[in-house]
SETIMI-421886 format. One record per residue (C-alpha): residue number from 1; x, y, z; residue in one letter. Coordinates in steps of 0.2 Angstrom, whole numbers. Layout:
SETIMI-421886
<site><nr>NUM</nr><xx>X</xx><yy>Y</yy><zz>Z</zz><rest>A</rest></site>
...
END
This chain:
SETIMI-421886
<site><nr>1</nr><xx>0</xx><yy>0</yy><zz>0</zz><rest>X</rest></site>
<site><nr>2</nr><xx>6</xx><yy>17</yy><zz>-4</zz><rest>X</rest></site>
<site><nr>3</nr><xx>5</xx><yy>30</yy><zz>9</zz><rest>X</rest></site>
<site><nr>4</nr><xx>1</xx><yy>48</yy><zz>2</zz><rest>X</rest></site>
<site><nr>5</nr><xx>6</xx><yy>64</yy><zz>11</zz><rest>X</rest></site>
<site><nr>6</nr><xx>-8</xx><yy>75</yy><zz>17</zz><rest>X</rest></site>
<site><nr>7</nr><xx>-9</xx><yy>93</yy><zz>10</zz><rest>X</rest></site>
<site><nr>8</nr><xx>-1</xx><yy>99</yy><zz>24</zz><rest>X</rest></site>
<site><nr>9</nr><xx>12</xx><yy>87</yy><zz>22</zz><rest>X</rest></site>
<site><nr>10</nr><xx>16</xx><yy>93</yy><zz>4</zz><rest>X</rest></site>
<site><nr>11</nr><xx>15</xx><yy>110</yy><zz>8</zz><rest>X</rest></site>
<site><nr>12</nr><xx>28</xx><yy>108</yy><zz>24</zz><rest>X</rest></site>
<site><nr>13</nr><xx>41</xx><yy>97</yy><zz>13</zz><rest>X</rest></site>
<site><nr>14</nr><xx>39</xx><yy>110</yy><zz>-3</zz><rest>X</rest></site>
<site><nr>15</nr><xx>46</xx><yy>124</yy><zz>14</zz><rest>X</rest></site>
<site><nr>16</nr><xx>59</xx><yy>113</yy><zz>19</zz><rest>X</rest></site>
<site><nr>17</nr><xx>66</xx><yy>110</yy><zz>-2</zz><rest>X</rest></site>
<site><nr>18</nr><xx>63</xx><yy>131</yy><zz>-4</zz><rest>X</rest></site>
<site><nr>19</nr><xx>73</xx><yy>134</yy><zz>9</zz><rest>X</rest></site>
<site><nr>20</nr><xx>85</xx><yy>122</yy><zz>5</zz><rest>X</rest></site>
<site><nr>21</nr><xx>86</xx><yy>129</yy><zz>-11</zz><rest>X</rest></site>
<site><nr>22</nr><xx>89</xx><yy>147</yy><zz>-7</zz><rest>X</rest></site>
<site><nr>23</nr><xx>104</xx><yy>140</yy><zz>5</zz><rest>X</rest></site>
<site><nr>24</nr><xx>112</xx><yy>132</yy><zz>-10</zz><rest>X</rest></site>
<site><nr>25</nr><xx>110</xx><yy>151</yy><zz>-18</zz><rest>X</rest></site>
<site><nr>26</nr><xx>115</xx><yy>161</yy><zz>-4</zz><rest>X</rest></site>
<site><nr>27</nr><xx>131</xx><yy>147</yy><zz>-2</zz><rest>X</rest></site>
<site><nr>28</nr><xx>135</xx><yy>150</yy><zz>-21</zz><rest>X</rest></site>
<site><nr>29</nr><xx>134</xx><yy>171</yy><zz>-19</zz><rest>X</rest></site>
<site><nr>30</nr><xx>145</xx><yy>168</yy><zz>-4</zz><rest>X</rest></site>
<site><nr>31</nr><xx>159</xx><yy>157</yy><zz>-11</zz><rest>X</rest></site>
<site><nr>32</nr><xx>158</xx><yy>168</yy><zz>-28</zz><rest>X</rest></site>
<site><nr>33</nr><xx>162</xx><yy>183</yy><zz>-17</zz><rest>X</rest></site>
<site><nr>34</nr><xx>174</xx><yy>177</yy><zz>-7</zz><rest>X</rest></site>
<site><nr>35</nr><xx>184</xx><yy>170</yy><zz>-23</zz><rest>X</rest></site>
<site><nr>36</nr><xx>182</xx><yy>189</yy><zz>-31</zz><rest>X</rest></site>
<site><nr>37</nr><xx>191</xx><yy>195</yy><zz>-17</zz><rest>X</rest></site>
<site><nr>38</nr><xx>206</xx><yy>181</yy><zz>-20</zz><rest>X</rest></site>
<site><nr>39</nr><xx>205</xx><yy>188</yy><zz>-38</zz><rest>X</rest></site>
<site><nr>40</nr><xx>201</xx><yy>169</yy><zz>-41</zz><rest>X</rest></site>
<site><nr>41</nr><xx>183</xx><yy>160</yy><zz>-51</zz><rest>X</rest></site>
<site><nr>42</nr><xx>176</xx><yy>143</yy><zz>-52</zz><rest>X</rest></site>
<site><nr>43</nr><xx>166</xx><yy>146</yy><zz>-68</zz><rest>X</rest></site>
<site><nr>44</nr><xx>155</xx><yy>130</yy><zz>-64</zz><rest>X</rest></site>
<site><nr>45</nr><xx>151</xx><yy>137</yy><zz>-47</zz><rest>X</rest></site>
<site><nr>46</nr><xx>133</xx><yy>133</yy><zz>-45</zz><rest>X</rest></site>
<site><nr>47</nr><xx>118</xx><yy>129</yy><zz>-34</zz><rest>X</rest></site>
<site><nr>48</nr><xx>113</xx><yy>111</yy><zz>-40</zz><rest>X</rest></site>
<site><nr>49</nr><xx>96</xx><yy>111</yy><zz>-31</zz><rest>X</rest></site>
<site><nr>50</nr><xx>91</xx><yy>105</yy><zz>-14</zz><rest>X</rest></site>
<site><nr>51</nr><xx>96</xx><yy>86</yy><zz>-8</zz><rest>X</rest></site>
<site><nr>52</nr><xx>87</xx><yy>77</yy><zz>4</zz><rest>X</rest></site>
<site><nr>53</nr><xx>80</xx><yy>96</yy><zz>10</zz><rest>X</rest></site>
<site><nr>54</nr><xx>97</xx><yy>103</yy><zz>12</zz><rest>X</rest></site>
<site><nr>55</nr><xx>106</xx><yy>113</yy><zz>-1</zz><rest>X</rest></site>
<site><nr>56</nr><xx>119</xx><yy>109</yy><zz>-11</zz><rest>X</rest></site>
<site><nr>57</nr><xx>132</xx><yy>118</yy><zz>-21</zz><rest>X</rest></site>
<site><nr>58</nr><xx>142</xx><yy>110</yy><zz>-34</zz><rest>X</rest></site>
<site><nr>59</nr><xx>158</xx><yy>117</yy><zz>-35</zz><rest>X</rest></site>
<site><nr>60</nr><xx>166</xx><yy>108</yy><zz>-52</zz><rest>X</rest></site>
<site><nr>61</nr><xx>179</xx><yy>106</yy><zz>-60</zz><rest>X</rest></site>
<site><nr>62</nr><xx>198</xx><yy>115</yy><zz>-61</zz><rest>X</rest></site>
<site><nr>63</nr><xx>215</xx><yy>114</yy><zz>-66</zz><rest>X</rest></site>
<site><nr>64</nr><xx>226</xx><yy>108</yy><zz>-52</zz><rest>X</rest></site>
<site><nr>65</nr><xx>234</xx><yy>127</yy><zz>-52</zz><rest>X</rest></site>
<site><nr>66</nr><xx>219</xx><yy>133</yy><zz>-47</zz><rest>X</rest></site>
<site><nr>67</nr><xx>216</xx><yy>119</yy><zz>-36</zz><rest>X</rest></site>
<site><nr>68</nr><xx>234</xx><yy>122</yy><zz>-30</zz><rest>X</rest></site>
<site><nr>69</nr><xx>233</xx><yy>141</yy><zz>-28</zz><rest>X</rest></site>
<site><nr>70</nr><xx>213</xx><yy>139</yy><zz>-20</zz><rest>X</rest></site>
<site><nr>71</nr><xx>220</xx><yy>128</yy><zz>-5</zz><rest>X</rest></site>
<site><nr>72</nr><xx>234</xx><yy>143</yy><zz>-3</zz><rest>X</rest></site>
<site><nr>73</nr><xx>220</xx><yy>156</yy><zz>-1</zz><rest>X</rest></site>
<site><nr>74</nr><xx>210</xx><yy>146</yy><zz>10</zz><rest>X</rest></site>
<site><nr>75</nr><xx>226</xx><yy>140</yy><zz>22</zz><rest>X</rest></site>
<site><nr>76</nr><xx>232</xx><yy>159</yy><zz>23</zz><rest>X</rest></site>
<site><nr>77</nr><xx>212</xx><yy>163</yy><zz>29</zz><rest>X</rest></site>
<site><nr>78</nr><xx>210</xx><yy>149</yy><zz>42</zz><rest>X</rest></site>
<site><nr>79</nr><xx>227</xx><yy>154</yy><zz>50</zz><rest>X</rest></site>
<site><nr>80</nr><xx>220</xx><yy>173</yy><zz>52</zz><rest>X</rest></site>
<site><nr>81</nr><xx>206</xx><yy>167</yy><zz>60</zz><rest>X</rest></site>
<site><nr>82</nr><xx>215</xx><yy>156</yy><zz>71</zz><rest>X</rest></site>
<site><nr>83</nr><xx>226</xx><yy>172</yy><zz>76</zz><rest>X</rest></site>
<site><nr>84</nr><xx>209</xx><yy>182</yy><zz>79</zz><rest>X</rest></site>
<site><nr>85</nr><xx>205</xx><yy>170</yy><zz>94</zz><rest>X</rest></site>
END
């Protein structure tokens, strides 16, 4: 037998994947900001839709310089926040 969810039901799970979804885009805004301010872009950067009612940003592919120099930016940043402890 096939259980089917209630109106309210639908209408509570359609909340949870809009908000899920406007995570993934306020992640994507975030992340494409911060790299602007490296001087850096992950031109595949994007919000691929909510999973299992969370967000989920998929970052793609790069070249191993960028890769390289992306893990530098991010090293330099958590050290500065470690010394503002």
């Amino acid at each position: 037998m096939v259980y089917e969810l209630s109106h309210a039901e639908r209408m509570r799970y359609k909340r949870l994947q809009d908000a899920a979804y406007q995570d993934g885009e306020d992640a994507v805004t975030n992340l494409q900001a911060a790299l602007a301010l490296a001087g850096m872009t992950l031109p595949s950067l994007c919000n691929d839709g909510p999973v299992a009612s969370h967000g989920f940003v998929r970052l793609g592919g790069c070249n191993a310089a960028f890769a390289n120099r992306l893990a530098e930016v991010i090293a330099a940043g958590a050290d500065a926040l470690q010394y503002q402890r």
